[in-house]
Structures are given as C-alpha cells and as structure tokens.
C-alpha positions as a Markdown table, in Angstrom:
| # | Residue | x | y | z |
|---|---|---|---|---|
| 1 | Unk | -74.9 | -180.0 | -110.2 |
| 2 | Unk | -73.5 | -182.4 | -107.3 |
| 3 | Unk | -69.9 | -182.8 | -106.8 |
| 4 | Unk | -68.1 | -186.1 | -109.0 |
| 5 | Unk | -69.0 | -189.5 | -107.5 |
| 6 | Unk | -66.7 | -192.1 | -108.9 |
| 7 | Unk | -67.5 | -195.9 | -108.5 |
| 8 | Unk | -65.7 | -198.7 | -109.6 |
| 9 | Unk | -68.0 | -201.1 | -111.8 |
| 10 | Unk | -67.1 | -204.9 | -112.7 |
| 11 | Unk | -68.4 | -206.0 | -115.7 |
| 12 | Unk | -69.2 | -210.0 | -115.4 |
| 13 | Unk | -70.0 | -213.0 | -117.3 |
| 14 | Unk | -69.0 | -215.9 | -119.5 |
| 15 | Unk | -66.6 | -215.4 | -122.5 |
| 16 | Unk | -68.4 | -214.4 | -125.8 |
| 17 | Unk | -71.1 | -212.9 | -124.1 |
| 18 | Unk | -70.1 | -209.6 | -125.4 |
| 19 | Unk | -69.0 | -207.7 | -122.3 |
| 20 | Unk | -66.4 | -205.9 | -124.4 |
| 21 | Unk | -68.1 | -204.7 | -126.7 |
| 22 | Unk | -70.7 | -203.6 | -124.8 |
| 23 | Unk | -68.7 | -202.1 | -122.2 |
| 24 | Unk | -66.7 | -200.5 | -125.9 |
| 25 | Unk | -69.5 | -199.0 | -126.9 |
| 26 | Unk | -70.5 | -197.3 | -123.8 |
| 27 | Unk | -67.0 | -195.6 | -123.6 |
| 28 | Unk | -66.7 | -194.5 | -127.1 |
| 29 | Unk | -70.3 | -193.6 | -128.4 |
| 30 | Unk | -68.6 | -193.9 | -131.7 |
| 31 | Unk | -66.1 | -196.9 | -131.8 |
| 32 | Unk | -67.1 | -199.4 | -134.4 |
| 33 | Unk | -68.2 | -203.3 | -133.7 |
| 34 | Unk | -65.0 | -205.5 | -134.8 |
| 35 | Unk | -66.0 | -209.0 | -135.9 |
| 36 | Unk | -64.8 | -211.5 | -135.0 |
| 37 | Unk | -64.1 | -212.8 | -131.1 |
| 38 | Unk | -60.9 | -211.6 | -128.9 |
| 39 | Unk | -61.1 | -212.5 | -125.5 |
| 40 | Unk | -59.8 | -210.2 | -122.7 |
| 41 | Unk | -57.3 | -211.6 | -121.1 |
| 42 | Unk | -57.1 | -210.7 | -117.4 |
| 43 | Unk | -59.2 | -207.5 | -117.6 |
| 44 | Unk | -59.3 | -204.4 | -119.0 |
| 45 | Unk | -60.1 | -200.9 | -117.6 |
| 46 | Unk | -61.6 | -197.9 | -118.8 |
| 47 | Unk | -63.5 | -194.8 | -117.5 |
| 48 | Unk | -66.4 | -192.5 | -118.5 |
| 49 | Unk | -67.6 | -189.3 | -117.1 |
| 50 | Unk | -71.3 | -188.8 | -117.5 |
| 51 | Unk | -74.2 | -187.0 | -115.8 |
| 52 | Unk | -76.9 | -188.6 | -114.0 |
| 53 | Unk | -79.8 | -186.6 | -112.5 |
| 54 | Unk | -78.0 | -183.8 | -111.9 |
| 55 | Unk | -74.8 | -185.7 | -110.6 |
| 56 | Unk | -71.4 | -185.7 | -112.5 |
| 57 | Unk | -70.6 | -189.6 | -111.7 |
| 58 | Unk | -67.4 | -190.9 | -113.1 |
| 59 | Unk | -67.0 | -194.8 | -114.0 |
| 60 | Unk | -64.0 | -196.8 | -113.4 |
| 61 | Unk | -64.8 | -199.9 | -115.4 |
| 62 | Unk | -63.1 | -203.1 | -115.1 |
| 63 | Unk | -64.0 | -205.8 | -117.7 |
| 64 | Unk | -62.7 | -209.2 | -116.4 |
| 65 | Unk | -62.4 | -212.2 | -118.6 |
| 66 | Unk | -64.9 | -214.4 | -118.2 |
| 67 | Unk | -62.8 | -217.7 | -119.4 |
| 68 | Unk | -62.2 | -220.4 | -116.9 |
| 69 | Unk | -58.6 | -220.0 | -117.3 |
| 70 | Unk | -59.0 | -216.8 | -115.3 |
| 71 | Unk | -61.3 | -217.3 | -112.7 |
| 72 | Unk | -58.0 | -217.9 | -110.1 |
| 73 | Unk | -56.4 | -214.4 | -110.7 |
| 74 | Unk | -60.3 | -212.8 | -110.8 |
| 75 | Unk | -61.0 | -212.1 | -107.1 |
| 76 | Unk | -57.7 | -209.3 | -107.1 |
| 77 | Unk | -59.6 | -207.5 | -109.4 |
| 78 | Unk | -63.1 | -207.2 | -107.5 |
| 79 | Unk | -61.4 | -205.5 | -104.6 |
| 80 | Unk | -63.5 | -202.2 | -103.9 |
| 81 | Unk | -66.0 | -202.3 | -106.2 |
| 82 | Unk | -69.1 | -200.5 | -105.9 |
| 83 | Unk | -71.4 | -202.0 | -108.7 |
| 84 | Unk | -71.4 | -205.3 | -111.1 |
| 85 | Unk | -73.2 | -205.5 | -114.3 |
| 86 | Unk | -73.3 | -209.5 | -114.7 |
| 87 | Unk | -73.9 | -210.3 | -118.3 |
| 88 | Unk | -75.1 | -213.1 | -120.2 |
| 89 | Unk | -76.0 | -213.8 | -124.0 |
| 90 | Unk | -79.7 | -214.9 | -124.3 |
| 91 | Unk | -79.2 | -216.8 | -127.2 |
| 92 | Unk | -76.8 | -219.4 | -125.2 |
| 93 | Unk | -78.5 | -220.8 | -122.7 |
| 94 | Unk | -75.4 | -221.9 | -120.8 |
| 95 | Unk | -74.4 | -218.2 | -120.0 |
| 96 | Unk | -77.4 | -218.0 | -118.0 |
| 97 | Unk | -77.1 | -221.3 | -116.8 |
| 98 | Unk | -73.4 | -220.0 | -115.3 |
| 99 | Unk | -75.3 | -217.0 | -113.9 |
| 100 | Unk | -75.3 | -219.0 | -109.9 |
| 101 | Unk | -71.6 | -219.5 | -110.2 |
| 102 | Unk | -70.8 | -215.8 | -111.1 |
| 103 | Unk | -72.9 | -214.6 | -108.2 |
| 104 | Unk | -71.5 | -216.6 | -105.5 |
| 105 | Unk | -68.3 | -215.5 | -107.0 |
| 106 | Unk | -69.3 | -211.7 | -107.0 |
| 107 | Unk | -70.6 | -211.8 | -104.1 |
| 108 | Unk | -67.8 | -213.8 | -102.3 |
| 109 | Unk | -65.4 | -211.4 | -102.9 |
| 110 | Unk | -67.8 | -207.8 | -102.8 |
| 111 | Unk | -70.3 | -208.7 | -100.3 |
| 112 | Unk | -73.9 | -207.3 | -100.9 |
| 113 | Unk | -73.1 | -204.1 | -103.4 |
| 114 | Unk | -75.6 | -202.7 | -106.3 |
| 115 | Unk | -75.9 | -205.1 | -109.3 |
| 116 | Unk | -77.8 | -205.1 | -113.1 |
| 117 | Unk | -78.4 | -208.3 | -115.3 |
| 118 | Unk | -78.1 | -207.9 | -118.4 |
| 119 | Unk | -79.5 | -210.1 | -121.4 |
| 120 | Unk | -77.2 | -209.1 | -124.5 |
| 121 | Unk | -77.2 | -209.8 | -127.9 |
| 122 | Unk | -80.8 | -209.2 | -128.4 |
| 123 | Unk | -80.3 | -208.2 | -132.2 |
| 124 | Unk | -79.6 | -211.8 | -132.9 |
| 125 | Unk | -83.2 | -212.9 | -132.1 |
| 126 | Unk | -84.0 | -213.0 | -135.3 |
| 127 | Unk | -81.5 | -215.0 | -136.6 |
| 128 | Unk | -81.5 | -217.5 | -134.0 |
| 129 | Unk | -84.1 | -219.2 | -131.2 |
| 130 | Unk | -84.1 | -217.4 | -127.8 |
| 131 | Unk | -82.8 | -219.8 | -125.5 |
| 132 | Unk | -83.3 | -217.5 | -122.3 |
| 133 | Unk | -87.0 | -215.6 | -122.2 |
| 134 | Unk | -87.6 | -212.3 | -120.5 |
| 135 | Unk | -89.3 | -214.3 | -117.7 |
| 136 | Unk | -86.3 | -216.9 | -116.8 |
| 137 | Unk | -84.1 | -214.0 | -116.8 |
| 138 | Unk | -86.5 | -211.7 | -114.8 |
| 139 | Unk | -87.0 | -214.5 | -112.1 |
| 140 | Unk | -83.2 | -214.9 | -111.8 |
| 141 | Unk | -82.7 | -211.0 | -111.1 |
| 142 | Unk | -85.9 | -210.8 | -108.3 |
| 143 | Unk | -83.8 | -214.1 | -106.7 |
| 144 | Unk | -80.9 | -211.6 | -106.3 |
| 145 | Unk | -82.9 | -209.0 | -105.0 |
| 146 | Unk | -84.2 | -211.2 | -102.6 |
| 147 | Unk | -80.7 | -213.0 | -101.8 |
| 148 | Unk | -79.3 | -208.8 | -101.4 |
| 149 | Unk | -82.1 | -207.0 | -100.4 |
| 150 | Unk | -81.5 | -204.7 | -103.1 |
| 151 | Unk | -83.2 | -204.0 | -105.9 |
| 152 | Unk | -81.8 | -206.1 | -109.6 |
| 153 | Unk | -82.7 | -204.4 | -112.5 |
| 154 | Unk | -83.0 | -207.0 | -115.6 |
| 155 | Unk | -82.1 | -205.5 | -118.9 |
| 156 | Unk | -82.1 | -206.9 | -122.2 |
| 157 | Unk | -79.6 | -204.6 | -124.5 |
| 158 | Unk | -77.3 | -205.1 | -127.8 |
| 159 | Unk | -73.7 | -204.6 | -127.5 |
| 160 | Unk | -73.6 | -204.3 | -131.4 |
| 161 | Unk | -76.8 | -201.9 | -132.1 |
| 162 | Unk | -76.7 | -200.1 | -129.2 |
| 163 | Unk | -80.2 | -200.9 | -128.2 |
| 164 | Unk | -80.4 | -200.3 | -124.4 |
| 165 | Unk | -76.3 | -200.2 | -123.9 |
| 166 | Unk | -76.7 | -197.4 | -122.1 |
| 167 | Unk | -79.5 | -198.5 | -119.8 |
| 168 | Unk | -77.9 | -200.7 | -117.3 |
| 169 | Unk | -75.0 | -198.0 | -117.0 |
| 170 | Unk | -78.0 | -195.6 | -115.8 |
| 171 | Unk | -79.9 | -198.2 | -113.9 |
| 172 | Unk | -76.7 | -199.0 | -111.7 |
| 173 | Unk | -75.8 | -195.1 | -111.1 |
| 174 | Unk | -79.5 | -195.2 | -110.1 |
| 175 | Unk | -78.9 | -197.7 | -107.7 |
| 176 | Unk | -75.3 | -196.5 | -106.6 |
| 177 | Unk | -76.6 | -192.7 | -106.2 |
| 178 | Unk | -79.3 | -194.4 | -103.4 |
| 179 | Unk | -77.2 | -196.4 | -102.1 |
C-alpha cells in the first residue's frame, strides 16, 4: 500500500440539494437520514480515511452552504482545495439551472482542479417527474471537461438510499490519484 494522500474536497450546490446528507452518509456508513431540512450554515467539515486502489487517501471534506446568504463568506473556504463534487437535485430543475454560476464560482476561486457532478435524489423518481435527464446532465459535465481539460464524471446517486453515494467519492480519488 502507498503512503496516505490527503486532499481537501468541497462539496457544492444549491441548498436542499442534499449535500449533507450525502456527504453524512459517506462519513458514517451507518448514520440514519433525519427528515426534515437544516441548512448548513457556513460549512461544515469532516474527514474519512479510505482505500483506493491500493492507496490509503484521506478526505478533508468541506460542505459549504449553498444559500445565497453565504455565497460572500464562500470563497475563504475554497482555499486549497484539491477536488469539488458540485451537486444538484434532478428533480428541481433550477439546481441544475444554477450549475453555470457555481462553476464560475469554483473555478474563480480553485482554478482548473478535479471535479464530479452529481445528480442526487434519484430515489424520488418515482414519486415525482425528472426535471433534469441523464443526457442534460451528461452534456453539462463533457462542457466542463472541455472548459478544464479534465475529465467530469456525471453521477446520478441518492443521499437517502445510498445508491451510488459512494461513487463520486471514488471517481474523484480516481481523478485526484492521476492528477
């Protein structure tokens, strides 16, 4: 096994989009969804230890609010970052509508780093229209590949269910580990 990488990875995106939780559930395999919506206020910051192909990376995660109130005191906290996961919920269209405006902002204050879009909230397709298909969302990630020159994974994942959580955690240390 390689020596411990760490990386510091912001976690993105409108308010209610479920950045919390998913970024919860990743840290605590076995924390339970609470219901009900508390938004972060500021950020919050946690850290994992996993292992990636053979590689012992270490996350530093920093879960910034995504209400407008915020968006002043937000570039402090992207200050050496190495990764972003920028999510959006594809059952409201107007988090991926805001999608431009994060980037510019990400990339404003980190400059060209690794990044994964993520699609959450996928277990509520049932109960409600998808406002955001696979292909919008897919398009929008190969436009910041070709604004970066790196590669954008496009994930779609539930915070709640777990389905895929894991994946864009992977995808980035993929993309951190080359880069």
């Amino acid at each position: 096994m390689s020596t411990n990488e760490t990386y510091k990875v912001v976690i993105c995106g409108d308010f209610a989009v479920g950045k919390t939780t998913f970024v919860k559930t990743f840290l605590d395999e076995d924390s339970a969804f609470l219901e009900g919506y508390k938004p972060t206020m500021g950020v919050d910051i946690g850290r994992k230890i996993f292992t990636l192909d053979s590689t012992e990376l270490t996350y530093q995660i920093w879960d910034l609010s995504g209400q407008q109130t915020f968006k002043m005191i937000r570039p402090q906290f992207y200050n050496r970052s190495d990764g972003v996961i920028l999510v959006f919920d594809i059952t409201r269209r107007e988090s991926f509508t805001n999608l431009s405006s994060w980037l510019e902002e990400i990339l404003d204050q980190t400059g060209i780093i690794p990044l994964v879009l993520v699609g959450n909230k996928i277990d509520l397709l049932e109960s409600s229209e998808e406002t955001v298909s696979h292909q919008e969302a897919q398009e929008f990630a190969n436009h910041i590949s070709s604004m970066t020159g790196l590669i954008t994974p496009y994930i779609q994942a539930s915070a709640i269910n777990r389905q895929n959580n894991y994946d864009p955690f992977v995808a980035l240390g993929k993309l951190l580990i080359e880069n």
